[in-house]
N, C-alpha and C positions, 0 to 999 in steps of 0.2 A: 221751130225754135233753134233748132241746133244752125240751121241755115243761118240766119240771124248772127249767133254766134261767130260763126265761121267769116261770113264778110267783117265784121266787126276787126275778127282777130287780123283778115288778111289787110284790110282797112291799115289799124297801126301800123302794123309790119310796113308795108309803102310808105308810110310817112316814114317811120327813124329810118328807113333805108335813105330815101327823102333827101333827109337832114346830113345824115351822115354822107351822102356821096356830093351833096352841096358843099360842107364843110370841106373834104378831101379835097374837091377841083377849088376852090374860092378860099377856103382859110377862114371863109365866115361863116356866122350862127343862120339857120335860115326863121329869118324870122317875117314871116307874110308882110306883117305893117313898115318893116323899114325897106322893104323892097316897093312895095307901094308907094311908098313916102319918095323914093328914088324916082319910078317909074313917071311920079307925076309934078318931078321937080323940087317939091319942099324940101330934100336935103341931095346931097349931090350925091351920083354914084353911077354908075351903066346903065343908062337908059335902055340900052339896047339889048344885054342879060334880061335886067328884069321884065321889057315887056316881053322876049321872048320864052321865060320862065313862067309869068302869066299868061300867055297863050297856050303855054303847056298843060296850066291848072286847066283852062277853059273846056280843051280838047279831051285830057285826061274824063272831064264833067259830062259831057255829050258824047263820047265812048259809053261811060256807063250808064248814064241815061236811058239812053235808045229813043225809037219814035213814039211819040205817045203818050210819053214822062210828064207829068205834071208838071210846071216850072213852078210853081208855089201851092201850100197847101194852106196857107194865112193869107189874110187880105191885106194889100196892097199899102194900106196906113199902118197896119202892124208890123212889117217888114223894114220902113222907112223911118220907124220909131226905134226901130230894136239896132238898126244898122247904125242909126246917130247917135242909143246909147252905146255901144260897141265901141265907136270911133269915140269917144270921150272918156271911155275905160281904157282904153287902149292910148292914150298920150297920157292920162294919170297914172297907168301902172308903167307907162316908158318901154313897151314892147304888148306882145298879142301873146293868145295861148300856144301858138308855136314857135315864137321864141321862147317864152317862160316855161311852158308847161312840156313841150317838148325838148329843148334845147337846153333852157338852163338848168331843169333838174337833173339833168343826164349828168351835168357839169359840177354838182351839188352847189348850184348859185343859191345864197340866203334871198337875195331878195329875189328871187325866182321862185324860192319857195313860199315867200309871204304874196307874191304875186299869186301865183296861182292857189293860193289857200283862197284868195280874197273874189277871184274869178269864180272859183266852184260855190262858195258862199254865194256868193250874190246871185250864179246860175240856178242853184236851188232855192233862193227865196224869188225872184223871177217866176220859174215853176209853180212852186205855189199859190204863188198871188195871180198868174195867167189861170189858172186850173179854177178860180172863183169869178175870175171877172168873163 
């Protein structure tokens, strides 16, 4: 349990380090979707930043993985269901939960804060309704 704990705790801790040493060197929020959004064209920005910052996520992922790791523990249609609604929360709320929920709360953004109310809401009725079907 406490194990659990303890990644979890060190888990955050890396991200607002994350965020914060992103903002220090770039001046900007690090927010996953608008870096993607860059990455793959739809809005303009460093291609070359973001895919290297995404290769970082990649490598950071298969570090701690190791050999042997599961790459999914859901089936292959609920992955591709859950990822399309993700991407369609994520251009209605105008950022992801790491700009809103990491970044803009830090910043006390209101609509960061209505953002990520509305994230966690829907993540636990998600849960629920996955946990019967």
């Amino acid at each position: 349990m406490l194990s659990g704990i303890l990644h979890a705790l060190a888990g955050g801790v890396l991200i607002g380090l994350a965020a914060g040493v992103f903002f220090l060197i770039n001046g900007r929020i690090l927010g996953i979707s608008g870096l993607a959004a860059g990455l793959l064209g739809w809005r303009s920005g460093q291609r070359l930043e973001n895919g290297l910052f995404f290769l970082g996520l990649l490598a950071g992922a298969a570090l701690v993985a190791g050999p042997g790791m599961p790459l999914a523990l859901v089936s292959s249609g609920r992955l591709v269901v859950a990822g399309l609604l993700v991407g369609v929360g994520v251009r209605l709320a105008n950022g992801c939960t790491s700009g809103h929920a990491v970044c803009g709360l830090a910043r006390g953004g209101r609509r960061s804060i209505a953002a990520t109310a509305v994230f966690m809401a829907v993540a636990m009725a998600v849960v629920a309704v996955g946990r019967v079907l």
